[in-house]
KERORO-923265 format. One record per residue (C-alpha): residue number from 1; x, y, z. Coordinates in steps of 0.05 Angstrom, whole numbers, plus 5000, padded with zeros to 4 digits. Layout:
N
NUM; X; Y; Z
...
// end
This chain:
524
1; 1776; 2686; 2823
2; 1708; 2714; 2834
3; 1670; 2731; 2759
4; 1620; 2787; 2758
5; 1548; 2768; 2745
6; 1537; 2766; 2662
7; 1495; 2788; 2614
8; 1440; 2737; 2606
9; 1451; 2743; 2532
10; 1522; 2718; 2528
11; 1528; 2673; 2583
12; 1582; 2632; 2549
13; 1634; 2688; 2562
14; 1635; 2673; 2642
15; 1689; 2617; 2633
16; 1719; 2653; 2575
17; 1729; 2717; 2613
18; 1760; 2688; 2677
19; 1810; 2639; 2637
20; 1835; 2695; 2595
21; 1836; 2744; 2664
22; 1886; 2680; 2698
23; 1931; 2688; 2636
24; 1932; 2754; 2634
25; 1953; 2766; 2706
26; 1998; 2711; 2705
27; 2040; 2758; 2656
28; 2042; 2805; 2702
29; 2116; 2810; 2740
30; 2133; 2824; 2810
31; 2142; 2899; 2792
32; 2075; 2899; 2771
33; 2086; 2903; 2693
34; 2067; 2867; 2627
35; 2137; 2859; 2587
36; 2115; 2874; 2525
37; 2175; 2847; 2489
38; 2177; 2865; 2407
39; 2193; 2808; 2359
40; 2245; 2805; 2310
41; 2230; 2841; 2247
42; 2247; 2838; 2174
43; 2270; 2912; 2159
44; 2323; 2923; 2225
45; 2347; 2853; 2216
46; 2362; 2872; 2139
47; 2388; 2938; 2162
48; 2431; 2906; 2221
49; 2460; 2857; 2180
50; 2483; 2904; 2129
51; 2515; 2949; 2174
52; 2558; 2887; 2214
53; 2591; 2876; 2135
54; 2602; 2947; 2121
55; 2636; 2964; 2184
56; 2679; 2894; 2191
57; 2651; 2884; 2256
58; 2674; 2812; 2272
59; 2609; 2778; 2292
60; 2590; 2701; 2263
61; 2539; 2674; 2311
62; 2502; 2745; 2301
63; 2505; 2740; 2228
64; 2493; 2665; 2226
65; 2420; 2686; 2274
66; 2400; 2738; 2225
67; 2417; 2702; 2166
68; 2371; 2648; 2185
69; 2310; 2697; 2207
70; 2317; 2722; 2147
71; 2307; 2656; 2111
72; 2250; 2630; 2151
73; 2207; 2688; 2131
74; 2143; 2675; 2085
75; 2089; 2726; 2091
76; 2114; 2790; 2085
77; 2089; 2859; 2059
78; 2115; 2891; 1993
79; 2158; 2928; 2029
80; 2196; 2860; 2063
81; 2195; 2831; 1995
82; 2235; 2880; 1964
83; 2284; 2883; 2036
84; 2286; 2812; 2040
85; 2312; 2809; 1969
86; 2361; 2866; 1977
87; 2390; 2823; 2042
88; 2390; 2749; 2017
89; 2423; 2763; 1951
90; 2440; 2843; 1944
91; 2391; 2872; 1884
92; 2320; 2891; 1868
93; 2264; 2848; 1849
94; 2227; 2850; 1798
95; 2165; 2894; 1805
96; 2149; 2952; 1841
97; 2212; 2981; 1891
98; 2207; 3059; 1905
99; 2170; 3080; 1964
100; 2118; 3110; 1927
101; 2090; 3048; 1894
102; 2119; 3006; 1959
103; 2070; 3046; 2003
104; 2009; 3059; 1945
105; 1943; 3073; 1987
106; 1979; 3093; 2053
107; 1936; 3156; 2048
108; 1958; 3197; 2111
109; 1984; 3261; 2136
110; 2064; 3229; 2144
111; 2054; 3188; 2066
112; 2116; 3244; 2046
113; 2163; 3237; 2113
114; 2152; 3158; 2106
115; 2174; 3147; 2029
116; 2233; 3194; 2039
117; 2244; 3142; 2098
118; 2232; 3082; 2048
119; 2276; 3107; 1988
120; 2334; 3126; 2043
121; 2329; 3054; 2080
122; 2327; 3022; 2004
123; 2391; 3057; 1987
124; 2415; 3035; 2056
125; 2418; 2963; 2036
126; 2450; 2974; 1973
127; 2395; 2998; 1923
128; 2402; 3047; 1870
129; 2356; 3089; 1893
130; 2362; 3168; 1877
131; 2341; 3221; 1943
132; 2307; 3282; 1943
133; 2356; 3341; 1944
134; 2299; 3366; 1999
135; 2326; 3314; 2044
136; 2396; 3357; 2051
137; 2340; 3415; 2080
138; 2319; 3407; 2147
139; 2242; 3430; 2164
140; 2236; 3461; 2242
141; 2253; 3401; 2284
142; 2210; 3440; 2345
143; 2155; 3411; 2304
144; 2172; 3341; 2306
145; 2175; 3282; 2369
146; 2238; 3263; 2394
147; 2263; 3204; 2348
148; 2239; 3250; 2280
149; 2275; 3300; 2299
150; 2333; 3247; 2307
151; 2329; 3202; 2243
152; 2308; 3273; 2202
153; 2375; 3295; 2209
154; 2403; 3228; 2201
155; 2364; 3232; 2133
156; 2410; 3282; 2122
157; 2466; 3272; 2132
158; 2449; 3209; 2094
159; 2428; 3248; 2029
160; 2485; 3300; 2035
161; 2539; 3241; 2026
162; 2502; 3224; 1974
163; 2487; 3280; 1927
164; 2559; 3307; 1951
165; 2541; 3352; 1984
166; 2569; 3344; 2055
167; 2583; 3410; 2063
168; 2512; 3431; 2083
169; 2524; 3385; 2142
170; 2539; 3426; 2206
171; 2589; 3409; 2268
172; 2524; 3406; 2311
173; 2485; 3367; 2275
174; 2538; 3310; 2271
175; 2544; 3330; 2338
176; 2469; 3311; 2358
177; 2475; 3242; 2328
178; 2527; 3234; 2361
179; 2502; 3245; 2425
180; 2452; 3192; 2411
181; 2494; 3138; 2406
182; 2531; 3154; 2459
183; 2475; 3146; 2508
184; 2467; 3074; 2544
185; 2430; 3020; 2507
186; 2385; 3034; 2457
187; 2370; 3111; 2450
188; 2298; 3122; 2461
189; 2286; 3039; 2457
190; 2287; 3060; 2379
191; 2321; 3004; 2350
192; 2310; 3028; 2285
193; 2324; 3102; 2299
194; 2383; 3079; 2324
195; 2410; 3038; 2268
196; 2386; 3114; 2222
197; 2426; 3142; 2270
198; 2491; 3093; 2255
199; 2486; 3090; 2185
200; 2492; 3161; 2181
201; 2549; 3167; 2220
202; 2587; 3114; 2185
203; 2580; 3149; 2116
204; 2611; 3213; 2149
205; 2682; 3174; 2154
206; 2732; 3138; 2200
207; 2728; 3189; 2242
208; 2656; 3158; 2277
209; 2682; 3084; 2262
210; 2688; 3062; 2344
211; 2620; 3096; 2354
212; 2594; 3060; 2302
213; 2619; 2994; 2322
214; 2598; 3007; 2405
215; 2532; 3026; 2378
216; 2533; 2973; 2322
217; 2551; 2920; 2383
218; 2478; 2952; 2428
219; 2439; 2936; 2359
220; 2455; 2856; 2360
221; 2444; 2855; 2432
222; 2374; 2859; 2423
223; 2375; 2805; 2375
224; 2310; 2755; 2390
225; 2311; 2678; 2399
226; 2316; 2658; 2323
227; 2359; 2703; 2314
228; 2311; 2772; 2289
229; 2325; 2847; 2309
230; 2264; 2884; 2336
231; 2245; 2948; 2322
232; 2231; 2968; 2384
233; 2254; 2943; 2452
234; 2187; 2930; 2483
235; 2117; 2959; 2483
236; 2110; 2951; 2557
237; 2076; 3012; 2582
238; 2019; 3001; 2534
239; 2014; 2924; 2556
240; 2019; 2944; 2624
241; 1958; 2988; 2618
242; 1916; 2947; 2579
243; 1926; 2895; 2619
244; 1903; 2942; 2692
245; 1843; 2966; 2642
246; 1821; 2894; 2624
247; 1845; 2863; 2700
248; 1798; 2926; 2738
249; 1742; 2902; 2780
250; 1738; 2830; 2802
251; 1779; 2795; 2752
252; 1849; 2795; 2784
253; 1874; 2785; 2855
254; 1877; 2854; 2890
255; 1951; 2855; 2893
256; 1959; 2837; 2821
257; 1923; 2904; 2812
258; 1953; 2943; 2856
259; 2025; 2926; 2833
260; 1996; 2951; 2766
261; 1971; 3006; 2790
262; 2038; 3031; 2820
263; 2077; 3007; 2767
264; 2035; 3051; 2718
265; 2030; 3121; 2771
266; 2115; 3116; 2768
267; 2113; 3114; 2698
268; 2074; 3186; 2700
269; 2129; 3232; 2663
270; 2132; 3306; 2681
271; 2073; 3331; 2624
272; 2025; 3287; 2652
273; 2025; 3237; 2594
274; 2056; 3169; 2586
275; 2110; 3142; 2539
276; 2113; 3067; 2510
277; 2161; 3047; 2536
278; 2209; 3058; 2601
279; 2265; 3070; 2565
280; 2241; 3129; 2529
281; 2213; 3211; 2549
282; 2173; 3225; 2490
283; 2091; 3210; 2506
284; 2044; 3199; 2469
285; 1967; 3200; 2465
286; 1942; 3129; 2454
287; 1995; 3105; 2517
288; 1980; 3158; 2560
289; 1905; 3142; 2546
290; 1909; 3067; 2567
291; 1959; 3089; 2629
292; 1897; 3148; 2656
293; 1838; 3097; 2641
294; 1876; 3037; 2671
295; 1887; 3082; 2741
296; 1826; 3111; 2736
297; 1796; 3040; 2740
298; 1845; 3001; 2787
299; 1826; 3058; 2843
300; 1800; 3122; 2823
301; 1810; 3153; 2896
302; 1887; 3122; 2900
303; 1901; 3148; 2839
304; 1865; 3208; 2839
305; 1935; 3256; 2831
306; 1962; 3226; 2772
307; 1892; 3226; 2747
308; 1885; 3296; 2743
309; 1964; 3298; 2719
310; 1944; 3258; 2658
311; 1877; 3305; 2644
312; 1910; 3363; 2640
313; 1958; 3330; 2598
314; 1905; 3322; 2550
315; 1882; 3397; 2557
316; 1946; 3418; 2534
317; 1948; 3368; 2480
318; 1881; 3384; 2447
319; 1886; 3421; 2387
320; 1844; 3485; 2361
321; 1811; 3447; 2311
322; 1785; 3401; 2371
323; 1826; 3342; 2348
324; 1881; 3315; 2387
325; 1941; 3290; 2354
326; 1985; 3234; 2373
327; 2051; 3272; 2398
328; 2055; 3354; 2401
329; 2002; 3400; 2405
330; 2001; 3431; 2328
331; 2010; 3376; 2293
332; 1954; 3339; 2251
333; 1897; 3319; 2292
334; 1876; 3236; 2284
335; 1808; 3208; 2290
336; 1827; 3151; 2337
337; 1878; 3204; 2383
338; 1817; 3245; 2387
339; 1776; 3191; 2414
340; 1827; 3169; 2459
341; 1826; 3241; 2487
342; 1764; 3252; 2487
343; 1744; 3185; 2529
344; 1797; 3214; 2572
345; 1767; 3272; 2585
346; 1701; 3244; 2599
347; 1726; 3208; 2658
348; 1720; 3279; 2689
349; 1651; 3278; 2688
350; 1617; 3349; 2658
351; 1668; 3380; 2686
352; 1708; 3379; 2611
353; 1639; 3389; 2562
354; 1667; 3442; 2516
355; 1725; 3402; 2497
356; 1688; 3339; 2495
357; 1643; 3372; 2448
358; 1691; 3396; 2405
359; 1737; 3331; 2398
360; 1664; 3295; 2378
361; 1652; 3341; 2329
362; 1720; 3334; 2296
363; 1708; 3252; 2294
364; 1644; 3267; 2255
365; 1683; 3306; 2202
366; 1738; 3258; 2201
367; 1695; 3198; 2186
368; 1701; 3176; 2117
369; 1634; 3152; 2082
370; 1643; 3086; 2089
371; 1638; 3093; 2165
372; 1717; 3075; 2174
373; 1768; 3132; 2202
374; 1840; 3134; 2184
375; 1881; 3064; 2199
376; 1931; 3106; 2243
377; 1974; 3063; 2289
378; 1932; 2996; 2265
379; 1926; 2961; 2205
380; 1853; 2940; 2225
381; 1793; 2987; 2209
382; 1757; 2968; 2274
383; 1812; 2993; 2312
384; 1798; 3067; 2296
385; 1718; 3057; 2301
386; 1714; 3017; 2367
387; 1743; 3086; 2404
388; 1708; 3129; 2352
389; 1644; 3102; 2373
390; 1665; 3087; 2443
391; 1672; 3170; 2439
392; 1611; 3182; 2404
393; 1566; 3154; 2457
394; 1584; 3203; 2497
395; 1545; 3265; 2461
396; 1488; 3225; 2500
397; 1492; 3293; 2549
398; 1498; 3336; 2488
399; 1436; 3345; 2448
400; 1460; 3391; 2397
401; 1522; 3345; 2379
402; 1487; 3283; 2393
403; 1448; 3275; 2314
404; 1509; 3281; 2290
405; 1554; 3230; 2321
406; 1483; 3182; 2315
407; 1483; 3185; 2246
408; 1571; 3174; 2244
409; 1552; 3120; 2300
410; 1505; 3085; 2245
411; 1550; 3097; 2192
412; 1606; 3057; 2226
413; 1559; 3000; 2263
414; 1537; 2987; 2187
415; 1608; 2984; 2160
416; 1626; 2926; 2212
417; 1543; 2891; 2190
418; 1566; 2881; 2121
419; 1645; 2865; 2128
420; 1629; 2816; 2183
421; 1664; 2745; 2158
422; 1628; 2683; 2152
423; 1662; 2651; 2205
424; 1631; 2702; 2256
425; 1693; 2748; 2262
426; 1727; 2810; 2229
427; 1795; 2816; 2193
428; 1840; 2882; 2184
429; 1803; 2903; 2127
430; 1733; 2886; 2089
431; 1754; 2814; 2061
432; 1808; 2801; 2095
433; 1812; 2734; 2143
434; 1783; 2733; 2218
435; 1830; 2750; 2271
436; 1824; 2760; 2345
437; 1837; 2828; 2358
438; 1799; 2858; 2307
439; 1744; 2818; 2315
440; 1740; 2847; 2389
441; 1746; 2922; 2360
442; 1693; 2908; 2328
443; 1651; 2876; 2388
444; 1668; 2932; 2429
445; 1640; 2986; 2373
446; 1582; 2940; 2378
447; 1567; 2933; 2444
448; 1571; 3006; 2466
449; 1550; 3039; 2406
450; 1490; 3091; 2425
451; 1423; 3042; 2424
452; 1388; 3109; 2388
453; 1439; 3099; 2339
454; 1405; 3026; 2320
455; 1337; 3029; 2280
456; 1294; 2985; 2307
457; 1301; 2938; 2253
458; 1377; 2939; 2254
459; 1389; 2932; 2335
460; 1377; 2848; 2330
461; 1427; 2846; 2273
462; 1482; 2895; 2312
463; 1460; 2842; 2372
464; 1464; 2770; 2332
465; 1533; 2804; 2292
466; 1558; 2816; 2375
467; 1554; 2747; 2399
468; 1575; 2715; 2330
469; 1640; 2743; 2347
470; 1639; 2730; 2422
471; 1630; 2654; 2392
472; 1692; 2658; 2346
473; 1734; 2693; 2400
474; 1699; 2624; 2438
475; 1725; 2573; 2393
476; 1799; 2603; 2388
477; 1815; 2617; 2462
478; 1881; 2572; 2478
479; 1870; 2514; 2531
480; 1913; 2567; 2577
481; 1863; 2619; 2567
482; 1902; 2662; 2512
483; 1898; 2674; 2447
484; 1938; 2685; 2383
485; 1934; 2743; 2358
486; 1950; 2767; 2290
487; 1992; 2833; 2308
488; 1951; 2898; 2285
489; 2008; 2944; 2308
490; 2047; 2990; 2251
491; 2104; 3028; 2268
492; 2131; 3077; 2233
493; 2067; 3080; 2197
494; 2051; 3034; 2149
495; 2096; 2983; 2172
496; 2072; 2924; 2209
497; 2108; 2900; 2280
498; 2082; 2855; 2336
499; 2089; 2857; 2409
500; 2061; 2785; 2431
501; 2003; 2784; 2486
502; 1998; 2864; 2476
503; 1929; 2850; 2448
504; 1906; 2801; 2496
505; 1878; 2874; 2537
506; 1834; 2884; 2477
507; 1799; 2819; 2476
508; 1792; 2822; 2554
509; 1761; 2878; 2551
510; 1714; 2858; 2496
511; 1691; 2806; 2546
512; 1686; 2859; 2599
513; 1634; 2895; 2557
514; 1600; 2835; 2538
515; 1587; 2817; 2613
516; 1556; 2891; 2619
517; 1512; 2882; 2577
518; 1542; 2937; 2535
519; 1550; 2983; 2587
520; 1606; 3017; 2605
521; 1638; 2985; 2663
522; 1685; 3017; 2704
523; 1742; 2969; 2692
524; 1730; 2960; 2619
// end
């Protein structure tokens, strides 16, 4: 493997960036994708086991597996705590246990949706946990992705059984959830919009009790070694595409690429966009982001049609405040969705200013004073400013939006100054311990952060603060060139998941723009 020629500054990454780059593609499968298999988790392995006693379903070396995930679990979130009680021995802790002091601080535009989700799962598992009479009202499903729509009626059919009030169900709507677990597999690769999906058929009678069970039987075949149920099935379109972004260039053996490259253009649904996973149709801005840089870098000229497929994807996605949001045109517009679109749309040169323009000047007003943007899809701050800044350097060729996204560039290079740890790297949040992934967010928002957007006084600190965390991403790389990363992913939002070596694209490319000298390559 050939290594480009490095920054004199960080020299050190030359051996760090090719060892990673060997792991990396050695990931990568004969059909050209990054598996991107999800881990066991605490809340569908609580909700899985819960459902196998309800409905009799005969099943001891299932139960035995998730009995014992259950019991090896130590850090968990509040949330876990009060689910992992609720499972081992069948009450409440003591201490907070509604979802509005379970998820305190999750300040964001689905905090409602998400504790009606919370105080329904609670009462799942056997807590005494009153619902919302709201939850027997359905809001306009057109406004909602695919597995919302899906576990929002499950909600309520959910609630209606329990205020007694089944009679506001409808034939259809039992209908639609039945449909879903009818399909093959897991629906959507929604393990836990499947198990919704159960549970709310099995309080509507006998009369769903086989459909339960088949479906029931899906669930615990996607039981992990040790014995945990995921919440999703994999995350491989995203790992696919980080791993093409971060493999670009001359870091990978051509046809390593170029299986990635194909693997990612059949992936392409009809809207342009890209979903996370194979095994579902809904897309999504962040993975359809990843999927159009990714081509765009593996071989801008091979590519070139399902280049333009994803950008107008992304012109029909933008919203009229200038934001993009992360599923359907209309609803809320995110700071890190916007940058994602907005980096997209750069790719096409000035061929896209207005809307470039526009999406920058939502990120301004969506920056919070501190310099941070919402969390989103990432428990890590630098997440959110790494493509918020990434974006911002891109009002370069737009003096009148350009002192504005300086001064939010400054804003956010300062944030990551003074929460830098001593160790050299960055945590989720100001305080909390170095990891890997964030730690490269927050090299990336270094490295490529507008130079104008530096005083002069500030620019050797931004510099020194870059390759202190180039040196703890140094002194943590694995003898076979990966790394292990604390998982940043949440999903639904707040909750935490992880998706081992998804991240491993984000430190890669953190390398990449350290051996550009902060430039933007064209495979980072």
């Amino acid at each position: 493997m050939t290594p480009t020629t490095f920054h004199p500054a960080y020299p050190f990454v030359d051996d760090m960036r090719v060892r990673l780059a060997d792991h990396l593609a050695g990931l990568v499968t004969p059909q050209g994708a990054v598996p991107g298999h999800c881990r066991g988790r605490v809340l569908e392995t609580a909700l899985t086991l819960r459902l196998t006693a309800l409905t009799g379903l005969p099943c001891p070396r299932e139960t035995a597996g998730m009995r014992h995930f259950l019991a090896g679990v130590d850090e968990v979130t509040p949330l876990e705590r009060v689910v992992l009680r609720l499972a081992r021995d069948g009450a409440l802790p003591e201490g907070p246990h509604r979802a509005a002091e379970l998820l305190h601080g999750f300040d964001h535009h689905t905090a409602g949706p998400k504790k009606d989700l919370v105080d329904v799962v609670l009462r799942l598992l056997g807590a005494d946990v009153p619902l919302s009479a709201a939850l027997t009202e359905l809001p306009d499903l057109t406004a909602l992705h695919t597995w919302k729509r899906v576990e929002r009626l499950s909600q309520k059919a959910i609630a209606c059984h329990a205020l007694d009030r089944a009679d506001l169900l409808r034939h259809d709507e039992l209908a639609a959830l039945a449909d879903v677990v009818d399909t093959p597999g897991i629906w959507e690769g929604n393990v836990l919009s499947q198990l919704i999906v159960l549970f709310a058929l099995h309080t509507c009678g006998p009369v769903h009790a086989e459909r339960v069970r088949g479906g029931l039987r899906r669930v615990l075949g996607t039981a992990r070694p040790g014995g945990g149920i995921p919440f999703i099935l994999d995350w491989s379109v995203g790992a696919t595409a980080l791993a093409g972004m971060g493999l670009a260039g001359r870091t990978a053996p051509r046809a390593v690429t170029a299986r990635l490259g194909e693997r990612l253009k059949s992936l392409q649904q009809p809207d342009g966009g890209w979903t996370y996973t194979p095994h579902s149709t809904q897309t999504d801005a962040e993975d359809s982001s990843y999927c159009l840089q990714a081509l765009h870098a593996l071989d801008p000229v091979r590519h070139a049609g399902a280049v333009r497929r994803g950008l107008r994807y992304y012109l029909e996605l933008q919203n009229d405040d200038g934001g993009f949001p992360t599923y359907l045109r209309g609803n809320p517009s995110e700071a890190a969705m916007t940058a994602e679109g907005v980096v997209c749309l750069g790719l096409a040169g000035a061929e896209h200013t207005d809307r470039v323009r526009r999406g920058l000047l939502h990120l301004v007003d969506r920056q919070h004073p501190d310099g941070t943007f919402e969390l989103s899809w990432s428990r890590s701050h630098s997440s959110a400013i790494f493509r918020c800044v990434r974006a911002l350097g891109l009002a370069r060729s737009l003096p009148r939006v350009r002192p504005a996204a300086l001064r939010a560039a400054r804003r956010s290079v300062d944030y990551l100054l003074a929460t830098r740890n001593a160790d050299g790297g960055w945590g989720h949040l100001a305080g909390s311990p170095s990891d890997a992934v964030s730690t490269a967010f927050s090299v990336i928002a270094l490295l490529t952060a507008d130079p104008a957007a530096l005083e002069r006084a500030d620019a050797p600190s931004a510099s020194a603060a870059a390759t202190g965390g180039l040196r703890y991403l140094a002194a943590r790389q694995r003898p076979d060139g990966g790394f292990d990363c604390v998982t940043d992913e949440v999903g639904p939002r707040p909750i935490p998941y992880d998706v081992p070596h998804s991240s491993l694209g984000f430190v890669l490319k953190a390398l990449n723009f350290a051996a550009s000298g902060g430039r933007t390559p064209h495979y980072a």
